[in-house]
Legacy VTK file of the C-alpha trace (Angstrom):
# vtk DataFile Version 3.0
C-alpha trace
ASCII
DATASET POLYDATA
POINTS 107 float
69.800 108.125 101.936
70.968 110.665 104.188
74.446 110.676 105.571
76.645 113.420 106.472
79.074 114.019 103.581
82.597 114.641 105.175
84.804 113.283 102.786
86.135 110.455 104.069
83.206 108.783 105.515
81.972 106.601 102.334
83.571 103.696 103.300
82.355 100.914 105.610
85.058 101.180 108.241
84.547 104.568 108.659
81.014 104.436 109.298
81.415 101.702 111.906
84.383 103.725 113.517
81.977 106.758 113.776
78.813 104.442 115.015
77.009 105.027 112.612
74.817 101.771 112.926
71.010 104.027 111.943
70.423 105.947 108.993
67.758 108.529 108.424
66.735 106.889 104.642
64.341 109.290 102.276
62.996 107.802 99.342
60.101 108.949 96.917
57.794 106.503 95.014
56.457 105.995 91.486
54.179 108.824 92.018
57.061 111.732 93.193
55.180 111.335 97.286
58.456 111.335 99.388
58.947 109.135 102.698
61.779 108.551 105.634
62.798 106.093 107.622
64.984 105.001 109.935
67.167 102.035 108.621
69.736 99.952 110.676
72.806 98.763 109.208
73.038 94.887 109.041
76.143 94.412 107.101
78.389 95.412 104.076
77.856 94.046 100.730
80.683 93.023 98.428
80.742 94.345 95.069
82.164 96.488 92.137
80.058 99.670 94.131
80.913 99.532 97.903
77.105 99.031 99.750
75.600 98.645 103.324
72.872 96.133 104.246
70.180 98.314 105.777
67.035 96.514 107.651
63.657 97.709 106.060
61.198 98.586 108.983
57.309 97.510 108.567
56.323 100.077 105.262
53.385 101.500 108.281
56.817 103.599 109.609
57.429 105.289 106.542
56.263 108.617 106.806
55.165 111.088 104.414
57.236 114.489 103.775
54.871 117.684 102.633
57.569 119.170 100.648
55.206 121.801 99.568
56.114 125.457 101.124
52.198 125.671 102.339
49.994 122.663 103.134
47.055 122.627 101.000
43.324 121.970 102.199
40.836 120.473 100.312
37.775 123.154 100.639
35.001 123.708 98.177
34.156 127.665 98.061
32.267 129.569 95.930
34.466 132.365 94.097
34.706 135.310 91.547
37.815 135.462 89.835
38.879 139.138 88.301
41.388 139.939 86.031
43.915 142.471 87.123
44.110 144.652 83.875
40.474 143.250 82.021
42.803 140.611 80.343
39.262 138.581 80.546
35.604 138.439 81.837
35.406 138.154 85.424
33.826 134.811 86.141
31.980 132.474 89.061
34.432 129.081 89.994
34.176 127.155 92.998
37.523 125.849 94.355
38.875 122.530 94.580
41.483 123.354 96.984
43.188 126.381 99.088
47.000 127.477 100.681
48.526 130.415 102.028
50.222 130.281 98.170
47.476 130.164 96.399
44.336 128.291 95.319
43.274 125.371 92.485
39.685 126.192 91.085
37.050 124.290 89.206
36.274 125.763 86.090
LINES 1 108
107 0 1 2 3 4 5 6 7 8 9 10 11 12 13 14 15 16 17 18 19 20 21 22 23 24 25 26 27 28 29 30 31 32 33 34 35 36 37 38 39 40 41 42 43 44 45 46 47 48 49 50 51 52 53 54 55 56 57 58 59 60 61 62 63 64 65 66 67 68 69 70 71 72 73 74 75 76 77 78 79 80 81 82 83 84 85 86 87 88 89 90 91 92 93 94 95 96 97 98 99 100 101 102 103 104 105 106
């Protein structure tokens, strides 16, 4: 969850005090994809660990983070790959996908 980190904020009445009723949650699944949402604060739950209720919004809010430095497109070309010092034969691949950092190829 994202929330500023000033100190003294952790605690319920603090939040409250500040208004700080909507959070900006991130989360990442099983499978390392990350998603936000916003999340409103419904209550405080007791316990050992001091927690806040948030409401879950409709999972069709969530939205995806690209988290990768260059977004990656799914193109099919036909390449030669060369070695830079004849570390290997050059070769024919075609790619499976393509970024301004680089591309995956189909051997």
């Amino acid at each position: 969850m994202s929330i500023p980190t000033y100190p003294s904020i952790w605690d319920w009445k603090n939040c409250i005090s500040h208004g700080w009723t909507q959070f900006n949650v991130t989360f990442s699944n099983d499978e390392q994809a990350v998603y936000v949402f916003d999340a409103e604060v419904l209550g405080k739950v007791k316990g050992r660990i001091p927690m806040m209720q948030l409401l879950l919004p409709e999972a069709e809010t969530f939205v995806k983070i690209q988290r990768r430095q260059y977004v990656r497109q799914d193109i099919t070309l036909d390449t030669a790959i060369h070695p830079e010092h004849s570390e290997f034969i050059p070769f024919r691949a075609l790619t499976e996908d393509i970024s301004a950092g680089g591309a995956s190829i189909r051997l």
